[in-house]
VEXTITOR-380087 format. One record per residue (C-alpha): residue number from 1; residue in one letter; y, x, z. Coordinates in nm, 2 decimals, m for minus. Layout:
<pts>
<pt seq="NUM" type="a" y="Y" x="X" z="Z"/>
...
</pts>
This chain:
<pts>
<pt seq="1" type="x" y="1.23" x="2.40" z="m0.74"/>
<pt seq="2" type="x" y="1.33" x="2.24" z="m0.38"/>
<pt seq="3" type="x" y="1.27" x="1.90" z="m0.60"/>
<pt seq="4" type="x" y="0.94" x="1.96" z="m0.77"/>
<pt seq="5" type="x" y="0.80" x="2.06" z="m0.37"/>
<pt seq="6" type="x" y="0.94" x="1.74" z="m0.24"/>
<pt seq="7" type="x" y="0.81" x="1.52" z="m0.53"/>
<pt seq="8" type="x" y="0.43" x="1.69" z="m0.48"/>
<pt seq="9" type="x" y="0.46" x="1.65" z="m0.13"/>
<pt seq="10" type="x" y="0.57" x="1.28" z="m0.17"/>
<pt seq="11" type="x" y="0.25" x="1.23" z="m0.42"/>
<pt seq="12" type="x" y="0.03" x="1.39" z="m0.17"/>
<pt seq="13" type="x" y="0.16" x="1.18" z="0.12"/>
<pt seq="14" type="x" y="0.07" x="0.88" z="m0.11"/>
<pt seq="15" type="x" y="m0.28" x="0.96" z="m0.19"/>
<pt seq="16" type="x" y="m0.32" x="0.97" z="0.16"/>
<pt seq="17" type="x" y="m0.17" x="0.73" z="0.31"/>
<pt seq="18" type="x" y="m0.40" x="0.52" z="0.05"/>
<pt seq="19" type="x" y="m0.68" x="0.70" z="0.15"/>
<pt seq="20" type="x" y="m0.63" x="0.60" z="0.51"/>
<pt seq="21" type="x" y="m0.55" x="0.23" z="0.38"/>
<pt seq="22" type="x" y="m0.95" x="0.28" z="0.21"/>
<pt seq="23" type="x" y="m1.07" x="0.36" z="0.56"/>
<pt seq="24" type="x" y="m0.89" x="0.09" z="0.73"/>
<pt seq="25" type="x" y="m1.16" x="m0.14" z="0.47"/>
<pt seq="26" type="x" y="m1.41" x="m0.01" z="0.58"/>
<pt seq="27" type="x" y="m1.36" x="0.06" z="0.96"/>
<pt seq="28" type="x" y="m1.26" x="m0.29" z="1.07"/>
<pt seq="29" type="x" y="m1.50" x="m0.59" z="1.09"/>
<pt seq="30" type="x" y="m1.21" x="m0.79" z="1.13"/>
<pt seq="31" type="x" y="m1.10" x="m0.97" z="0.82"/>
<pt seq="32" type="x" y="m0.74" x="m1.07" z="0.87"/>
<pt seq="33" type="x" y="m0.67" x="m0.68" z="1.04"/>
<pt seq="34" type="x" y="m0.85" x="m0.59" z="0.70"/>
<pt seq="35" type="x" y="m0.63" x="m0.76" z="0.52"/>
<pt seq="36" type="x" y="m0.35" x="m0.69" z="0.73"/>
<pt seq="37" type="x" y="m0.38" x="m0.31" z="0.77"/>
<pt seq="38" type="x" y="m0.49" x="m0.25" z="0.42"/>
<pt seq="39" type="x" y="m0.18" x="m0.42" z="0.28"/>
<pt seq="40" type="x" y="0.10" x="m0.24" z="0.48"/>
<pt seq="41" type="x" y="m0.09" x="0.14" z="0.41"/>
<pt seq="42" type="x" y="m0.12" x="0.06" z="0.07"/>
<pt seq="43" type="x" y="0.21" x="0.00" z="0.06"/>
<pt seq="44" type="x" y="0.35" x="0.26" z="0.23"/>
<pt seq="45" type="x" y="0.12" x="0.45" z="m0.02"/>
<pt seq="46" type="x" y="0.24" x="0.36" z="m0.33"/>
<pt seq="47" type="x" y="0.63" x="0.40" z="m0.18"/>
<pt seq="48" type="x" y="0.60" x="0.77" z="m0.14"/>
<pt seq="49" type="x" y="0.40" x="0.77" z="m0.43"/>
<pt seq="50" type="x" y="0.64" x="0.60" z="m0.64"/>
<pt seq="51" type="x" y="0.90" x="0.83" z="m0.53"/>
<pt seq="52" type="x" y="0.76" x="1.12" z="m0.56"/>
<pt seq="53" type="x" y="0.70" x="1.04" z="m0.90"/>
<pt seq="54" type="x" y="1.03" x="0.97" z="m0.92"/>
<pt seq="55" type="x" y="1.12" x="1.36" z="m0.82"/>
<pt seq="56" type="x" y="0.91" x="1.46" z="m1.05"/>
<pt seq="57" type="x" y="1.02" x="1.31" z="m1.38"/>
<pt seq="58" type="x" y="1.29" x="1.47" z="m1.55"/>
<pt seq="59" type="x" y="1.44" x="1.16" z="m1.71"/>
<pt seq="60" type="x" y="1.66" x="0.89" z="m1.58"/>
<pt seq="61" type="x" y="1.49" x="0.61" z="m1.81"/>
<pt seq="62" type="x" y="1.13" x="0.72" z="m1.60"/>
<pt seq="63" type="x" y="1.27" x="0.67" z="m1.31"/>
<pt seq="64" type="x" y="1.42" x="0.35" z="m1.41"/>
<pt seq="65" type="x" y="1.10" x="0.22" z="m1.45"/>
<pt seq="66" type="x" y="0.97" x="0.36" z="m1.17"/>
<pt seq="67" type="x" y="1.23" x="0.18" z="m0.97"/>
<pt seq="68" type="x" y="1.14" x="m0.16" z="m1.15"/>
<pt seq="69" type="x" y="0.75" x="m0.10" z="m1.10"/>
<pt seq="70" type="x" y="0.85" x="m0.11" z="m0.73"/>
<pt seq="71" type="x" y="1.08" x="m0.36" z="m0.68"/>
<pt seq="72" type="x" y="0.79" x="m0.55" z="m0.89"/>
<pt seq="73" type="x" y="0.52" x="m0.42" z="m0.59"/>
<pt seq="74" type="x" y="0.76" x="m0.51" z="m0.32"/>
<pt seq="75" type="x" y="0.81" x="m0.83" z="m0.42"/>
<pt seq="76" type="x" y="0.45" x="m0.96" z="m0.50"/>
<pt seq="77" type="x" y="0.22" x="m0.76" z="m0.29"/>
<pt seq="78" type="x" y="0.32" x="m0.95" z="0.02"/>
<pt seq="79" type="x" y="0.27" x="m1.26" z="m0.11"/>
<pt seq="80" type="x" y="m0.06" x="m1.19" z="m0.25"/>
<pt seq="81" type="x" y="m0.20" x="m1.04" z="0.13"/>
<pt seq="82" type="x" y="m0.02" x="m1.42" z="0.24"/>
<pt seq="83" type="x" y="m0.17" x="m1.60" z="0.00"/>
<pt seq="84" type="x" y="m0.49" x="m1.46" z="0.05"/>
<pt seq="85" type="x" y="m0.49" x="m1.50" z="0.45"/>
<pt seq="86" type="x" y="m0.40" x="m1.83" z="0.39"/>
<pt seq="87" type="x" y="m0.65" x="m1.91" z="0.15"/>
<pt seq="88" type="x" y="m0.93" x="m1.77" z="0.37"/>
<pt seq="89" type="x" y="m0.77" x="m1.95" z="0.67"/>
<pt seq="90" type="x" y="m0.74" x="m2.32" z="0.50"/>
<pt seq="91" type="x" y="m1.10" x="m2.26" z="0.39"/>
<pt seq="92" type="x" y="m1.20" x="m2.26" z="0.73"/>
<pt seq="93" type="x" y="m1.27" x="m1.88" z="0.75"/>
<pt seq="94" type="x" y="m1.30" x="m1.79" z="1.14"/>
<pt seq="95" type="x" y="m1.17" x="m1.56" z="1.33"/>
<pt seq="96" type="x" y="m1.41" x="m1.32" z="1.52"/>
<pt seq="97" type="x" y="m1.36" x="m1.22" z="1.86"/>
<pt seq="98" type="x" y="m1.45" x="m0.85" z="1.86"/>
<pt seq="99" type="x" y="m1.12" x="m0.77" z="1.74"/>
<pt seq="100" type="x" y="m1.19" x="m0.39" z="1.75"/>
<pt seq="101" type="x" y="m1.35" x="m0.09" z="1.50"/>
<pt seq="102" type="x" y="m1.67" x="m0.04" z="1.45"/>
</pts>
């Protein structure tokens, strides 16, 4: 019971913390605090999500592949958001001043 609660809660968490990663898209002009901000809430998202999922499952094979899913996300998601900053940077993308929302 205690379990189930503190898996839906971890799910919930998730969907929000990738909600607020959808609105760091579109609030920033910014494309490298984009890129930035969107990666480390995302990420943070699909952690809680993950295990919450985890709590939820009843089998210890699930959640073995839960835990392989997101060692696989922790390990290539980084290097994706670096790889795409650099891209954009080597391209000659610029930085804008206004640094701020809006």
């Amino acid at each position: 019971m205690i379990v189930t609660i503190a898996g839906q809660i971890l799910v919930s968490l998730g969907l929000v913390f990738s909600l607020i990663g959808l609105y760091s898209v579109l609030a920033y002009k910014n494309f490298y605090a984009r890129v930035v901000i969107t990666s480390k809430i995302d990420t943070m998202g699909f952690i809680t999500l993950i295990f919450g999922m985890m709590l939820l499952s009843g089998s210890w094979i699930v959640v073995l592949k839960l835990t392989i899913i997101l060692l696989f996300d922790l390990l290539t998601s980084p290097l994706a958001t670096t790889g795409l900053a650099h891209s954009a940077f080597q391209s000659g993308y610029k930085i804008r001043k206004d640094f701020g929302r809006g």
